[in-house]
Backbone as CSV, one residue per row, in Angstrom:
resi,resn,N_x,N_y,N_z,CA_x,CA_y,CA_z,C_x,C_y,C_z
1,UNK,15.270,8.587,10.257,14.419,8.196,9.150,12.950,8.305,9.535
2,UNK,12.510,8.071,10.821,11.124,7.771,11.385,10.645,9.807,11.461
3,UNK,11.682,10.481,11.304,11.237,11.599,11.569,10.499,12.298,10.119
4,UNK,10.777,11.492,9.707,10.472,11.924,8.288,8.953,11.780,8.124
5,UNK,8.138,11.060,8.771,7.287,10.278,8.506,6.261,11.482,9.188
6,UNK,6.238,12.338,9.682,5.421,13.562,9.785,5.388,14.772,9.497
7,UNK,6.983,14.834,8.508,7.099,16.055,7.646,6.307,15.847,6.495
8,UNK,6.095,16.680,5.686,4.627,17.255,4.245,6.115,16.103,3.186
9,UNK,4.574,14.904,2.540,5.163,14.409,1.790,4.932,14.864,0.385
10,UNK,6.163,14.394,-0.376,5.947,15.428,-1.654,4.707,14.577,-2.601
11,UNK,4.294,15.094,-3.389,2.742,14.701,-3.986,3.097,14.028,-4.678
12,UNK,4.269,13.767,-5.590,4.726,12.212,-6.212,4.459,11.127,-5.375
13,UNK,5.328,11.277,-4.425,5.226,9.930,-3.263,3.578,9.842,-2.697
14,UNK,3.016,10.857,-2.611,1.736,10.631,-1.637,0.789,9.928,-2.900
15,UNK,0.636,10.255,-4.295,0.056,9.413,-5.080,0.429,8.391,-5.976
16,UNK,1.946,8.171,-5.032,2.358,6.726,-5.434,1.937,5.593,-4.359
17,UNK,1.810,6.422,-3.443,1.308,5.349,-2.115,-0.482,5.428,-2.060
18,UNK,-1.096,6.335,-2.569,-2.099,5.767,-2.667,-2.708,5.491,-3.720
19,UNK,-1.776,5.053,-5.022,-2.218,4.223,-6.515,-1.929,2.692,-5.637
20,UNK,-0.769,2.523,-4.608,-0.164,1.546,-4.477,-1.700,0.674,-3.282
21,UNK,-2.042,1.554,-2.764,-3.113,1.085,-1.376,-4.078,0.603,-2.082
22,UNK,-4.717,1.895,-3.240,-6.527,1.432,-4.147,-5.967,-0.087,-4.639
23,UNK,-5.122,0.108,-5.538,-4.783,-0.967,-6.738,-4.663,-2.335,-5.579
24,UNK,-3.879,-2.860,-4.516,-3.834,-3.809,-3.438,-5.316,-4.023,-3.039
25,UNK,-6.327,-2.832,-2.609,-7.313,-3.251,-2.334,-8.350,-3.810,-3.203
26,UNK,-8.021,-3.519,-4.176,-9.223,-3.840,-5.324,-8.643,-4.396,-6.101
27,UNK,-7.538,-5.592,-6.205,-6.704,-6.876,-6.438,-7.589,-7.571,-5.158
28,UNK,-7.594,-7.549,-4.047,-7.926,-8.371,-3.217,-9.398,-8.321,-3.071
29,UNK,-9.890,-7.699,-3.500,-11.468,-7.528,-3.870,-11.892,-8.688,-4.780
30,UNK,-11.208,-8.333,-5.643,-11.436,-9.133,-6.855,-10.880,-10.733,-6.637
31,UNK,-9.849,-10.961,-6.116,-9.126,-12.215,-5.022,-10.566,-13.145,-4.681
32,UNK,-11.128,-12.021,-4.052,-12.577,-13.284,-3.336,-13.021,-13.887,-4.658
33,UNK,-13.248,-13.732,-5.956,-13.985,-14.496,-6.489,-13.082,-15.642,-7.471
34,UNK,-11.735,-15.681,-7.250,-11.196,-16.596,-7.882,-11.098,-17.750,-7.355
35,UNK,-10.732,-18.766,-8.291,-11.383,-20.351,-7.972,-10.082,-20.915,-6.865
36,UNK,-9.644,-20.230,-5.886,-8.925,-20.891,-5.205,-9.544,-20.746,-3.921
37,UNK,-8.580,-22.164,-3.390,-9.704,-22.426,-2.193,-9.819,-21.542,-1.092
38,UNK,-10.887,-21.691,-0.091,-11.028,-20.590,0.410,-10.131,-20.393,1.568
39,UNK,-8.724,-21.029,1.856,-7.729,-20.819,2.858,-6.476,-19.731,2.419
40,UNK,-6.752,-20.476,0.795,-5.939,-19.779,-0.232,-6.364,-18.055,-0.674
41,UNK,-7.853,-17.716,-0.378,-8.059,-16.707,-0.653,-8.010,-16.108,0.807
42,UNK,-7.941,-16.267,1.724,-7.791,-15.687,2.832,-6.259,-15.152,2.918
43,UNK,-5.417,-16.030,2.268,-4.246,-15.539,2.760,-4.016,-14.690,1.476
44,UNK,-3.822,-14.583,0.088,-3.952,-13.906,-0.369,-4.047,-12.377,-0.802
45,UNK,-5.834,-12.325,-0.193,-6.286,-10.690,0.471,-5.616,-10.187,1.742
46,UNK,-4.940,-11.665,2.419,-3.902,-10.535,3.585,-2.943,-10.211,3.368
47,UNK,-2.059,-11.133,2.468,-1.037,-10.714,1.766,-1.250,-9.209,0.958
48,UNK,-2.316,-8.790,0.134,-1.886,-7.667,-0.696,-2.529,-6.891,-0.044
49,UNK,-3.213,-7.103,0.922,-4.064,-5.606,2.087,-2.339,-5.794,2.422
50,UNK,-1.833,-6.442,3.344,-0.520,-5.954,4.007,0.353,-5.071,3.153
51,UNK,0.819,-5.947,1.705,1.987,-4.792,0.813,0.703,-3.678,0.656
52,UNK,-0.461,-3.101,0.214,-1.306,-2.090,0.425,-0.653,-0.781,1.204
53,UNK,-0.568,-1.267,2.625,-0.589,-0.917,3.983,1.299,-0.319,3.955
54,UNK,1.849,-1.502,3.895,3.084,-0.856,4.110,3.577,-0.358,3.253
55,UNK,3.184,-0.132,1.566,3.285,0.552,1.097,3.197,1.810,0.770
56,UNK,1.998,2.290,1.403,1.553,3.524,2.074,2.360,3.862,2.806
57,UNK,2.512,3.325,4.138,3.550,3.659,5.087,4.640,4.360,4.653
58,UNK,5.224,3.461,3.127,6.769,3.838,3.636,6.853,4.850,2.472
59,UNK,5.721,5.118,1.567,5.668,6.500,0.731,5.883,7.709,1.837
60,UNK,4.968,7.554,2.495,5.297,8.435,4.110,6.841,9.133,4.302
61,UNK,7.392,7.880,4.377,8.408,8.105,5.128,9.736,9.257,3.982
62,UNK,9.345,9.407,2.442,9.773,10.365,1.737,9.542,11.579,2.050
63,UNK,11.062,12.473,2.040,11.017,14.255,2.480,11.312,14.855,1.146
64,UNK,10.531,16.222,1.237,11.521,16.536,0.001,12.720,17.648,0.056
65,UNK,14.062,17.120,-1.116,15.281,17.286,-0.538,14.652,18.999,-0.028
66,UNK,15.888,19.666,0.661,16.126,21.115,0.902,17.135,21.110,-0.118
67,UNK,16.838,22.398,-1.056,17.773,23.218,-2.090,19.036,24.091,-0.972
């Protein structure tokens, strides 16, 4: 499965993983200015930077089939 992750990903998956990275980062952008406290916004922006991150990742890890 890990081998997959440096073969050419197909362009569905590569701009599903990076709608999935912008949209996480700029949710957690926007995170800093809501009225929760500021322990609550820390964990938050790490929470959706992380799904961001491994979401990316595991678009990666899609091949596309061989005919």
């Amino acid at each position: 499965m890990l081998k997959n992750f440096y073969e050419p990903t197909p362009k569905r998956m590569r701009k599903l993983g990076d709608t999935i990275l912008i949209g996480c980062t700029g949710l957690s952008g926007l995170m800093m200015g809501s009225p929760l406290s500021d322990n609550g916004k820390l964990w938050a922006v790490f929470i959706l930077n992380s799904i961001g991150v491994l979401g990316k990742m595991l678009t990666n890890l899609a091949k596309e089939e061989a005919e």
